[in-house]
C-alpha positions in Angstrom: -20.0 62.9 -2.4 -17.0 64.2 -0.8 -14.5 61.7 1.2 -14.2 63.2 4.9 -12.0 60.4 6.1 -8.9 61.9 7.3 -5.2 61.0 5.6 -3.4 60.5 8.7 -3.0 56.8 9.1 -2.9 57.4 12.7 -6.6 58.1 12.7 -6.8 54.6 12.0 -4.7 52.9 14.4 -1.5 53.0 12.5 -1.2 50.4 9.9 -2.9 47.9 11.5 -6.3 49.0 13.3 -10.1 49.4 13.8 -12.2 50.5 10.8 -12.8 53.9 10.7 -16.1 55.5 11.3 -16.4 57.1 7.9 -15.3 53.6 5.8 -17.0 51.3 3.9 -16.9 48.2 5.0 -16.9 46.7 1.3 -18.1 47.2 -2.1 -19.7 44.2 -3.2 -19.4 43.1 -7.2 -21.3 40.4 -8.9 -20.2 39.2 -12.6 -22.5 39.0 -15.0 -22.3 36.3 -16.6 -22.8 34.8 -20.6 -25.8 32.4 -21.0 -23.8 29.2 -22.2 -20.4 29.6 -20.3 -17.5 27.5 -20.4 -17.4 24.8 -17.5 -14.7 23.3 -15.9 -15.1 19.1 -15.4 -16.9 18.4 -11.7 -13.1 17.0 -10.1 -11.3 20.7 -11.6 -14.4 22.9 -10.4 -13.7 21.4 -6.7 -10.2 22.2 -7.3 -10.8 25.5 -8.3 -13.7 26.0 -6.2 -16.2 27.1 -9.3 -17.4 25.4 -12.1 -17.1 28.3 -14.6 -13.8 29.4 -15.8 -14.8 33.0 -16.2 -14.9 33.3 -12.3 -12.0 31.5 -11.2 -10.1 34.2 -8.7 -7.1 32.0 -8.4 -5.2 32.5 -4.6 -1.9 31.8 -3.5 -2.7 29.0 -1.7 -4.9 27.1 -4.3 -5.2 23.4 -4.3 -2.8 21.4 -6.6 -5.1 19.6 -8.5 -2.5 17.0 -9.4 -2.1 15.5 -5.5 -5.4 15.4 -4.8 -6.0 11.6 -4.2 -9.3 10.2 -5.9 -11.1 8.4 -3.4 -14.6 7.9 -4.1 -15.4 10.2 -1.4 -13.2 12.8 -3.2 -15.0 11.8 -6.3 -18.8 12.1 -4.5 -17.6 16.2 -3.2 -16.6 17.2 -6.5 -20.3 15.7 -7.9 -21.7 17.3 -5.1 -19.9 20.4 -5.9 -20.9 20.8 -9.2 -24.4 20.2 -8.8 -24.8 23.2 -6.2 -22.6 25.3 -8.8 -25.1 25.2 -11.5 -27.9 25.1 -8.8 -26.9 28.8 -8.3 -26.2 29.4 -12.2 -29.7 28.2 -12.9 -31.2 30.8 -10.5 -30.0 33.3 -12.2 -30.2 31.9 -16.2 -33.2 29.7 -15.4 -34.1 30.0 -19.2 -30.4 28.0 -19.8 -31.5 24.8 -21.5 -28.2 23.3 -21.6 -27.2 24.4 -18.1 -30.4 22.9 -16.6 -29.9 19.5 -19.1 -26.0 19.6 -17.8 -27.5 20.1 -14.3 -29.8 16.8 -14.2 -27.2 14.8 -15.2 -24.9 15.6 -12.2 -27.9 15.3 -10.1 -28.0 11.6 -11.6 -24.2 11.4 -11.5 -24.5 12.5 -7.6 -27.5 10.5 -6.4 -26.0 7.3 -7.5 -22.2 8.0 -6.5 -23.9 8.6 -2.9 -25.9 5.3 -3.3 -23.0 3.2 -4.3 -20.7 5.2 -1.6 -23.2 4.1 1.2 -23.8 0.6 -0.2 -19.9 -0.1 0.0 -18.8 2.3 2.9 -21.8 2.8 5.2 -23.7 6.0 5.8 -22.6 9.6 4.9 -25.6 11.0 6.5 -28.0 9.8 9.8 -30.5 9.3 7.2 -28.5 7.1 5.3 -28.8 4.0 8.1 -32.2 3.6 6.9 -30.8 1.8 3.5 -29.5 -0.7 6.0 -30.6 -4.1 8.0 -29.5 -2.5 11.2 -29.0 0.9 12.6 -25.5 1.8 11.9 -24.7 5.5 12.0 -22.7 5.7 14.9 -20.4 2.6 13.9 -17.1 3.7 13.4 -14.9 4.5 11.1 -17.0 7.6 10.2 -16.6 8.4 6.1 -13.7 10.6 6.8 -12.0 8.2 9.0 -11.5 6.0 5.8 -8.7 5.3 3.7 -10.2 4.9 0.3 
């Protein structure tokens, strides 16, 4: 198919400007990935913002993983991470064994990081008042109000 986008960077606005009518806006790409990859652990995949290794895209502005302060909050995000990381593996290898073994583990790991989280901090979610005596989920300090 031939290109009939002119070469005059003035059709476009100069350097900065609109999107021509005869661009793509994108060309999408999707990595195919191995059954079995390598994973990162759930506090570097937050850092890195996947679990897998094979798709980490680092940018410019990427998190130091080494001042990130572990707060059990911090700690409860990076399970919570994880878990919806090889949630989206899993629909695309749902015959991984390992992934899905991996995967329940975290989904222990996460359920009882957000029990003990709400048990000594209060509630993350509305839903989580009903765990308590008394209705509580507009007392402050809301979760990310506190200093862990």
């Amino acid at each position: 198919m031939e290109n009939k986008c002119p070469n005059d960077r003035s059709f476009y606005g100069g350097i900065q400007g609109v999107l021509p009518p005869c661009g793509d806006l994108a060309t999408p790409y999707v990595p195919m990935m191995e059954p079995l990859p390598e994973r990162y652990s759930y506090t570097d995949a937050l850092n890195n913002g996947t679990l897998f290794p094979a798709l980490n895209l680092p940018f410019h502005l990427a998190v130091d993983a080494n001042n990130v302060i572990k707060t059990p909050l911090n700690e409860l995000q990076a399970l919570e991470f994880v878990v919806a990381e090889l949630g989206l593996y899993l629909d695309t290898h749902p015959d991984d064994e390992e992934a899905f073994y991996v995967y329940k583990q975290y989904v222990e790991l996460e359920r009882d990081a957000r029990q003990a989280y709400v048990a000594n901090k209060g509630p993350l979610f509305q839903m989580d008042s009903a765990q308590s005596d008394t209705y509580n989920w507009v007392k402050d300090p809301w979760p990310w109000h506190l200093k862990d």
